[in-house]
C-alpha angles and dihedrals in degrees: 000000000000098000095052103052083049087055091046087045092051098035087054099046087243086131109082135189133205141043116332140154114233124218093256090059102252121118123239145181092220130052127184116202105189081176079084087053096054093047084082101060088205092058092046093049090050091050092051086044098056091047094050083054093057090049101048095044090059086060097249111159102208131199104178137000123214132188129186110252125276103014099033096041105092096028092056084047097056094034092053089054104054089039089050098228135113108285106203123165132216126225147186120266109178086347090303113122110227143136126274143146086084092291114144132173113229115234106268099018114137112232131199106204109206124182124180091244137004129207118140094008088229099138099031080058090061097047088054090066092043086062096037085055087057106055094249130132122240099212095170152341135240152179150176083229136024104201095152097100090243134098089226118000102187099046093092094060098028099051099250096317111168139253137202123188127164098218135030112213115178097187103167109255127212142217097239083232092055090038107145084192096053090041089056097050107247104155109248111239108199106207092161118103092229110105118228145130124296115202 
């Protein structure tokens, strides 16, 4: 499985090399932009596929999932599908991540929240308390990649809760004031959706 989503990735341009600040504000050699894979509708189906594989064989029962806009928009979408539940998305008003658009969570439904790729969990972390504000039930996480540097970045605030991903990346990540990139004068390229400074 993991071979294959590395051979989507590659065969899409969605690996990138070079100096780039991530949405969570560290800098980093490697990128990955699943937004190439799901140019090609077949290669994002079979992601969301694979990953609703992954759920359903653990025995989760879901109701919605729910990604955080842009990146967790179209693989909440296909994982929904193939996991026959709601897909909804979050998004920022005013930098605040919340719900819009007229979607709502019901009291008491269990809710997988998926995102394309994960590092710090920030904001996997806000769309938590989106669904907790709604009365739903997080029930589990999931992503295409884990790049956190954990095996499962979320269980130790979220009492054990699980998550899924379909590939493991460790690039090395870096605080944007030790940067060796930065120090050596390649120029910093930002291709996340979160806005933020550039040097």
């Amino acid at each position: 499985m993991e071979k294959r989503v590395i051979e989507i990735l590659k065969n899409t341009g969605a690996l990138l090399e070079g100096h780039f600040i991530l949405s969570s504000g560290l800098h980093s050699s490697n990128y990955v932009q699943c937004a190439k894979a799901f140019e090609y509708p077949e290669y994002g189906g079979e992601i969301g596929a694979l990953i609703a594989k992954e759920v359903s064989e653990a025995g989760l029962n879901i109701d919605v999932v729910v990604g955080p806009a842009l990146g967790g928009v179209i693989v909440a979408y296909e994982v929904g599908k193939n996991l026959k539940a709601r897909a909804i998305f979050t998004e920022r008003e005013e930098n605040v991540m919340k719900l819009r658009r007229g979607f709502e969570i019901n009291e008491g439904e269990k809710v997988l929240i998926v995102e394309d790729v994960v590092t710090t969990g920030k904001s996997t972390f806000e769309v938590v308390d989106v669904v907790e504000s709604y009365g739903g039930k997080v029930v589990g996480f999931a992503s295409i990649i884990n790049r956190s540097g954990k095996e499962n970045p979320f269980a130790e605030k979220t009492n054990g809760k699980p998550y899924f991903y379909l590939v493991k990346f460790d690039f090395p990540t870096y605080n944007p004031d030790d940067c060796p990139l930065c120090k050596s004068g390649i120029p910093a390229v930002k291709p996340g959706s979160r806005k933020m400074n550039t040097k």
